[in-house]
N, C-alpha and C positions, 0 to 999 in steps of 0.2 A: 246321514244324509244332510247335505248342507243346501243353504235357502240361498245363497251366492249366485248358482247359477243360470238362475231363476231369475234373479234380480236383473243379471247384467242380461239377459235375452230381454225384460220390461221394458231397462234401460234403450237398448239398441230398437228398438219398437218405437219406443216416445223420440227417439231423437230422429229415428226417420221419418216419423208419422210429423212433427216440426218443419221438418226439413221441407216435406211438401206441401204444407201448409202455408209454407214463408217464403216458396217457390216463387222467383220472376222469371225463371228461363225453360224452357220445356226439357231441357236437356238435363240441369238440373234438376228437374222435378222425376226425371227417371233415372238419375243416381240414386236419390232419394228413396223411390221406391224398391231398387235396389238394396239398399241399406235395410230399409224395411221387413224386406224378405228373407235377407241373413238373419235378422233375429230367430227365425225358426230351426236356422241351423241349431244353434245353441240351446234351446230348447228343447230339440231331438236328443241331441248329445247330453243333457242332464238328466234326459228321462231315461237314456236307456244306460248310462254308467252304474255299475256296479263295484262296491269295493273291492280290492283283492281279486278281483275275476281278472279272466286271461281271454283271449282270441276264440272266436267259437267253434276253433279247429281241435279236435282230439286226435291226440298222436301222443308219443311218446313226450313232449311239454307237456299236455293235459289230460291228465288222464280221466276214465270218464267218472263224472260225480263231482270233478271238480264245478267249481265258480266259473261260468263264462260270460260274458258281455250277450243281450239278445240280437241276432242279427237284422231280426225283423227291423230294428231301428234306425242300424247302421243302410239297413237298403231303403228306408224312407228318406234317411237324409239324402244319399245321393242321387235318389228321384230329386228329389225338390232343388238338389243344386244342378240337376240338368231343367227340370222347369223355369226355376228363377233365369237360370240364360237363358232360353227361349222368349220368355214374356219378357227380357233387356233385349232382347236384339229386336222383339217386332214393335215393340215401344218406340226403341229409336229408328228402325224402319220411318213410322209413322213419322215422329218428330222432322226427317227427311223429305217426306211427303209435303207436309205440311210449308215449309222450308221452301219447296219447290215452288207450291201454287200461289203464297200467303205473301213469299220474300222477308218475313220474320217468324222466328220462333219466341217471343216474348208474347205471353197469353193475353198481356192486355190490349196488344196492338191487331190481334183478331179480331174485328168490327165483322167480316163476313160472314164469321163462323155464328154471332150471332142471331138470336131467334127474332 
């Protein structure tokens, strides 16, 4: 088991968790969190790889006893890459909203939004 892919999901985490941090655009700042949210991909995908394993289809390729991949992880990832676009499209819904009422998406020029 290698600590690689581990790594590069941290990686992909800090550099978008930066990204929104160092945010001026609102549109930017939900790329960002976008970015963010990938990291989970890869981190699904290191948790559930297995060496030498095969598809978690038995048939004549795998017969049974062999090594399979868990599916359970492969259907969490692509829940969460249909969640990750949902919470991008209604991010930028807002970000549009916003846009509408404000006439800027730059956070700092939001005086109304203020308390």
């Amino acid at each position: 088991m290698s600590v690689f892919p581990y790594l590069v999901a941290v990686w992909i985490l800090l550099v978008g968790l930066f990204g929104v941090v160092r945010s001026r655009h609102l549109v930017h700042t939900v790329v960002c969190v976008s970015v963010t949210q990938s990291s989970t991909y890869v981190l699904l995908l290191a948790i559930g790889y297995r060496k030498d394993a095969g598809a978690p289809i038995f048939g004549s390729s795998n017969p049974p006893g062999s090594p399979a991949v868990d599916p359970v992880v492969q259907a969490m990832a692509l829940t969460d890459i249909v969640v990750s676009a949902t919470v991008t499209a209604l991010l930028l819904a807002l970000v549009i909203q916003v846009a509408k009422r404000h006439g800027t998406v730059v956070p700092d020029e939001l005086h109304a939004l203020r308390g």
